[in-house]
N, C-alpha and C positions, 0 to 999 in steps of 0.2 A: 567309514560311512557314518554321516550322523544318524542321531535318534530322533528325527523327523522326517515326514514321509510329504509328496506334493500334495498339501493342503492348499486350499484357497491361499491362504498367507504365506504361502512359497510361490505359487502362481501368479500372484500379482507381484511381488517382486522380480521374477522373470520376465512379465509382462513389461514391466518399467522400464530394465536396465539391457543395457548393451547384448547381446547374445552370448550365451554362455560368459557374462563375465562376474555371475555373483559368487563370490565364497564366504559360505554360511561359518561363522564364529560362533560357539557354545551351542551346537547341537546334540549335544549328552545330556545336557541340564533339565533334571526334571527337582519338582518339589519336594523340598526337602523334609514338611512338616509331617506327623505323625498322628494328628490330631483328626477325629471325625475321620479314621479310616482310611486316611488320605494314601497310605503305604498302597491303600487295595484298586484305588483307581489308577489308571494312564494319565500320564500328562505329559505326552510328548512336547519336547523343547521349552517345557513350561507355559505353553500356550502361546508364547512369542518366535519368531525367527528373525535372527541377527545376523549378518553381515556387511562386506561391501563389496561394489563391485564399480562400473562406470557409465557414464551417461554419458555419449559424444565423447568420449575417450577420456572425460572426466573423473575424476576418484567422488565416490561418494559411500556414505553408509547409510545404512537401511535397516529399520526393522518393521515388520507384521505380526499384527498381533492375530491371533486363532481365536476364532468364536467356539471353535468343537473343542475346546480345553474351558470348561468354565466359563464360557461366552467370553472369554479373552480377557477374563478376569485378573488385574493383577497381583499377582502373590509375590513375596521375597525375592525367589530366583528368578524370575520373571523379570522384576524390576530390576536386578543387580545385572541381568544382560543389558539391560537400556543404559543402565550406568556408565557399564563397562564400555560400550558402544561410542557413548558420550566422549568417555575418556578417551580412547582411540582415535577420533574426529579432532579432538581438539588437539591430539600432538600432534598429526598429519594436516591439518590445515582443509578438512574439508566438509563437506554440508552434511546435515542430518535431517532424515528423511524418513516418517512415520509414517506407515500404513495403519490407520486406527479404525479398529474392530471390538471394543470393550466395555464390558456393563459395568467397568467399574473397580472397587476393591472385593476383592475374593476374600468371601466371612470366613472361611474354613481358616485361614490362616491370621485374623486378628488386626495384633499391633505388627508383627511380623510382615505383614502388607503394607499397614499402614506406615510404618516407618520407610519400606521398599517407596512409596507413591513420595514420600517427601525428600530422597534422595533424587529422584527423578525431577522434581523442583528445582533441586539445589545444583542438579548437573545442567537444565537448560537456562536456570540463572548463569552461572559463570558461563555459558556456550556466549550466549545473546550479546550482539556486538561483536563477537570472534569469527563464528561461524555461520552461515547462514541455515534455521532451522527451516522445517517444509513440512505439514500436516496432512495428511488427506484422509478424510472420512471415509468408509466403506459401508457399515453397519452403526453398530451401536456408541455412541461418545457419549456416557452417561456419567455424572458425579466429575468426583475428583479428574476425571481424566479430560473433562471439556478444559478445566481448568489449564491442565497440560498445552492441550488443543490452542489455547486460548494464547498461552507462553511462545508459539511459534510463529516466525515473519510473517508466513504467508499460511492460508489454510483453504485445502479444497474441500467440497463435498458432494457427493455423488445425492444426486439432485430429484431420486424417487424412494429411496427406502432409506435412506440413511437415517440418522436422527443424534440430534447432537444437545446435548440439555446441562442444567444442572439438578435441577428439579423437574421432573418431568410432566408434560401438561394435568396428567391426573390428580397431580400432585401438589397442585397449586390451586387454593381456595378460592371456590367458583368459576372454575375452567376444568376442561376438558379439550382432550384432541378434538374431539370433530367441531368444539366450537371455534378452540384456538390452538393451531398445531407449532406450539413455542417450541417445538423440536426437529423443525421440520429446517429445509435448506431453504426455503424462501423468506422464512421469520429470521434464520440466523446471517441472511445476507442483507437483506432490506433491512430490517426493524433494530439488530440488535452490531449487525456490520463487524460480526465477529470470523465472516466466511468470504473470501476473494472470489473465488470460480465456482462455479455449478457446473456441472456437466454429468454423463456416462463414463464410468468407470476407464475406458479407452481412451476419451475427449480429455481426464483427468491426469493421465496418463503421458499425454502429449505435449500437456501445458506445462508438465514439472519436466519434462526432459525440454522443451523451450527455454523455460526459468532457470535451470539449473546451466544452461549453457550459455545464458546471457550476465548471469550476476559472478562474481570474484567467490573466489574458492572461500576466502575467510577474510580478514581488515587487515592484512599485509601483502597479501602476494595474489595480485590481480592479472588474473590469465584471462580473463572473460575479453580482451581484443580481439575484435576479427577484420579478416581483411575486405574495405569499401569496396563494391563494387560499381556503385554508384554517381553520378557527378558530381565532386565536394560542390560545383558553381548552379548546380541545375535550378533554373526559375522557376519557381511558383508561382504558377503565372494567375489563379485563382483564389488565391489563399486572403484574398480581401474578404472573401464570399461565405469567410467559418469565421468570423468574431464569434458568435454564438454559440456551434458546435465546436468545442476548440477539441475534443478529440478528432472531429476529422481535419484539425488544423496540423494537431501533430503527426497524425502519419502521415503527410502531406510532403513535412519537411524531414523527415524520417529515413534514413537509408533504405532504400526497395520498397519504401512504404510500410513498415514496420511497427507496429502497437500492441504493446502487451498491456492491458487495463488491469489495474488494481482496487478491489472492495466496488465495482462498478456497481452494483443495486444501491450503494449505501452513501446518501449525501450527496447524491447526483448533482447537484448544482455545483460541485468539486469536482475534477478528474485528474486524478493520480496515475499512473504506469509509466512504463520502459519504451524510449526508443531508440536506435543507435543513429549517432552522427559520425561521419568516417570511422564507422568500425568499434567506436564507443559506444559501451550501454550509460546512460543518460536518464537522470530521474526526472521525472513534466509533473508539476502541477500548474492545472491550469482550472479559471474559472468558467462553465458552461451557464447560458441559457435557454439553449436549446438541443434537441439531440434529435437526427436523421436516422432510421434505419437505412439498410443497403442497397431499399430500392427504393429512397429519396423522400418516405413520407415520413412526416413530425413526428417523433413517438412522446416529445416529453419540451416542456415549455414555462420556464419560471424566472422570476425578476436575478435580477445582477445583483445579489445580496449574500454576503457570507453566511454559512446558517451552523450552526453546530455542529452536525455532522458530518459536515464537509471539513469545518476544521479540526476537528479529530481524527478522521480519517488520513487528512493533508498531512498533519503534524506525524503523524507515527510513521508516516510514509519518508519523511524528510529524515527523521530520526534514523530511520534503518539505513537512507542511501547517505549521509553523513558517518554511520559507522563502518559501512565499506568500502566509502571513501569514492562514491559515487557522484557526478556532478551532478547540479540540478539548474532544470532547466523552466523558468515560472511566465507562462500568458496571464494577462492580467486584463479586465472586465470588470470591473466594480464598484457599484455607486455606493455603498454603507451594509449595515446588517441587516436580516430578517427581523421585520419588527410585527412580532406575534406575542401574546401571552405565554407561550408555551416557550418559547425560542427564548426571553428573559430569564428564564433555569438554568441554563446552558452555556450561551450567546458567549460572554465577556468572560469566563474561566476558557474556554474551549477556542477563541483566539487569543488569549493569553498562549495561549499552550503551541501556537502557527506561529505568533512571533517570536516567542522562544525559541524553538525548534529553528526556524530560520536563520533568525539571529546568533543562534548558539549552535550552525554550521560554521565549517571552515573549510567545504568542500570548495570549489570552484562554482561559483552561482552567478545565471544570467537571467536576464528578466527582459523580455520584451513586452511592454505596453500597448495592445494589440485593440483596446475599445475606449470605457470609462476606465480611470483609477481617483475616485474620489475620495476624500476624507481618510481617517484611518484607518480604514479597512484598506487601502488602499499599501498604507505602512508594512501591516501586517503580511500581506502577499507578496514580499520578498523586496522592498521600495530600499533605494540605494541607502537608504540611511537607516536603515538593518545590518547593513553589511553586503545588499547585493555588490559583486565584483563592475558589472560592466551593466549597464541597462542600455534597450533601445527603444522607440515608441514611433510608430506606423503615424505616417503626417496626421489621419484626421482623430489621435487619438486626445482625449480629454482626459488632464492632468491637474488637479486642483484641491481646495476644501469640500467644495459643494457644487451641487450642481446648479450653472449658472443662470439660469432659470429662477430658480428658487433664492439664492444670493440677491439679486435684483432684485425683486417683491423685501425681503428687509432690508437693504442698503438701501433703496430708493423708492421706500413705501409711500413717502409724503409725496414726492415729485408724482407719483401713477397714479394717487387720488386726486391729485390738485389738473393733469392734464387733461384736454380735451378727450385724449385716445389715450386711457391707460395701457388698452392692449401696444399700442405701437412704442408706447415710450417704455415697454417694459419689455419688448424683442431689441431694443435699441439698446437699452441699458444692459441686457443680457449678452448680446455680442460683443458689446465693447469692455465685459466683464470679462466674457469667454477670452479675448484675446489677448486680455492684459495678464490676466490669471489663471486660467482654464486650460491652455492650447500647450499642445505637445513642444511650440519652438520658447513660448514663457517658462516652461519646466526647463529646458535646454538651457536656455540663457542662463538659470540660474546655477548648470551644474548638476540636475537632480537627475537629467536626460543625458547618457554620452555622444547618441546621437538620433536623429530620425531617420529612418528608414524606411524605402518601399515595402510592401508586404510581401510584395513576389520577390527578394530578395533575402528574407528573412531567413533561410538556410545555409547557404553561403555566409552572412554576416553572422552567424552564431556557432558554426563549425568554429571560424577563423578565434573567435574569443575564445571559445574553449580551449583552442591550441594552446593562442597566448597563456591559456591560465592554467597549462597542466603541472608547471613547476611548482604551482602555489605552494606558500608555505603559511601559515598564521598564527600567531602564539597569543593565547588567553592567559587571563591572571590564574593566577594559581590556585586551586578548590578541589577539593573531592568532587562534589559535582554541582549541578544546578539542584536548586529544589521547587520549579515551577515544574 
């Protein structure tokens, strides 16, 4: 029998994982220090519980950390279970999964902790890429351990009491909670897009046993297949009707309808998540301008412009489904950048960092062309001369420099002041811009298109590419790594 009892932090483990399937590792372990008395308190299992057990028949491991030890504070032993854990996960090839409940580093214990918090660094450094980590909020994420928090793929947070900081709003000159609650799960998913889901503790609970059954155990040995039940051929027969919302473009063409959203509060004008095509989970980004709730009214409405957050968002998303070996699957919508004061901070490091990321996949990547793809922004959202594998673009899609509008007024400024009807010679000179340079069959001719597509066809034609591309193979020059 271990030396922990059903705490919250065993109970939500139970909650999570398959029934009766968790076995707790180092439940003896209590703190070792002697200092401030520490011999005279309890601290069962060192405030944390470690094991694993399975999700959908899945291996995974797990730890929770106890707020009634310390507030879940971590000390040495505390952190050498996480370690240990780590180490476990990564010979077995399978996901690691935090329950976090912690104020932090435990004073009683010093450097002794602090040393403990930066081995805990050093095991989800070497995890990252290997295995896939999974965060979820409960209580308190304060200090060092946001940092942790911050270290993991994906991160939930229980979306009324939680709170997840580095410096806590008191604590930061000339704020306060009630004016600004920088700890709160609405600042950490919108403002700072360090947080994927919101939800109740249950709803959170639901999304990582989702998550955890649709991604690859680790970046070798992808079990995440399941079997289609769907029609590889089925038309979309509507799907001209979401150029805008292109998340309801992709569950659209989605197996059963299927969308799992990622960092969804943050850089909306971006949509990143999972969908499966015959039975494959598949990474989408896609570019949105508009977004419908579920009973069809606008909730949110902005121009076809990359914006910062979107491509940081995008890029770390592509980054993770490149290391386990995920295909990616990119809608495209886009006239140039956000062009704000604020956005110039940002803007040109931050798709720096999209076309990287794209470019320096070597997953299997497709790209359909679903609106505008203008200028280089255009490059950047995965355009065949990044490396996408196969591109398609939907007849009335616009593929060009600029928009052709706007081309006309400089190519033939003289000719539209010199004419009777500037207006007419400038829709004139614009369509026969759009056609020669603009249009989805000019891009084609050239190569840049593999081919045009109906839009109700669009699931069928991109199952089939993925097939072709699952033997892919791509060898880069030789480097430690990138440094963009």
């Amino acid at each position: 029998m271990s030396n922990s009892t059903q705490t919250s932090a065993s109970n939500r483990i139970h909650a999570l994982l398959d029934e009766n399937s968790f076995v707790e590792v180092g439940g003896y372990v209590t703190a070792r220090s002697t200092d401030f008395n520490m011999t005279a308190r309890e601290t069962p299992s060192d405030g944390v519980v470690t094991g694993y057990g399975t999700i959908g028949g899945c291996l995974v491991y797990v730890y929770s950390q106890d707020s009634a030890v310390f507030g879940g504070a971590v000390g040495e032993m505390h952190a050498k279970k996480i370690t240990r854990l780590y180490a476990m996960a990564m010979k077995m090839g399978a996901p690691v999964i935090g329950l976090i409940d912690c104020a932090g580093l435990r004073l009683q214990e010093a450097t002794d902790a602090l040393n403990g918090f930066g081995e805990i660094y050093m095991s989800q450094t070497l995890a990252s890429g290997v295995v896939p980590q999974i965060a979820a909020i409960f209580g308190t994420c304060g200090g060092g351990m946001a940092v942790s928090a911050a270290m993991a793929d994906f991160t939930f947070m229980e979306g009324k009491s939680a709170k997840l900081f580095v410096n806590s709003p008191n604590a930061i000159q000339d704020n306060y909670t009630e004016k600004l609650n920088t700890a709160s799960a609405s600042f950490q998913s919108r403002e700072a897009g360090l947080v994927d889901f919101i939800g109740e503790e249950d709803e959170i609970f639901e999304n990582i046993r989702t998550l955890v059954t649709i991604l690859p155990a680790n970046s070798e040995d992808d079990m995440s297949y399941d079997e289609c039940t769907d029609d590889l051929n089925r038309v979309c027969s509507d799907l001209a009707n979401y150029v805008g919302d292109t998340k309801i473009a992709l569950t659209q063409i989605s197996d059963n309808h299927f969308f799992m959203e990622t960092g969804k509060e943050y850089g909306s004008s971006m949509v990143t998540g999972f969908i499966r095509l015959n039975g494959i989970t598949v990474g989408c980004v896609a570019n949105r301008t508009e977004s419908y709730d579920e009973s069809g009214l606008k909730t949110m409405s902005c121009e076809a412009k990359l914006t910062g957050q979107g491509c940081e968002k995008a890029a770390e998303f592509v980054g993770f489904c490149d290391a386990f070996d995920i295909p990616l699957l990119t809608l495209v919508n886009v006239t140039g950048y956000e062009s704000t004061t604020g956005s110039e901070k940002t803007i040109a490091k931050a798709a720096a960092k999209l076309t990287y990321a794209f470019a320096n996949a070597t997953v299997p990547k497709v790209t359909v062309v679903v609106g505008q793809a203008l200028g280089s922004a255009y490059l950047t959202m995965n355009s065949k001369s990044i490396g996408a594998d196969i591109v398609y673009a939907w007849p009335e899609a616009a593929i060009g420099m600029m928009d052709p509008v706007q081309a006309a007024k400089i190519m033939y400024a003289d000719e539209i002041a010199k004419g009777e009807d500037g207006k007419t010679v400038m829709e004139e000179k614009a369509e026969s811009y759009r056609a020669l340079q603009s249009s989805a069959l000019s891009a084609a001719k050239r190569g840049y298109v593999d081919d045009i597509i109906d839009a109700s066809e669009t699931r069928a034609r991109v199952i089939a590419a993925f097939e072709m591309l699952f033997t892919k193979r791509e060898d880069r020059p030789a480097k430690k790594h990138g440094t963009i």
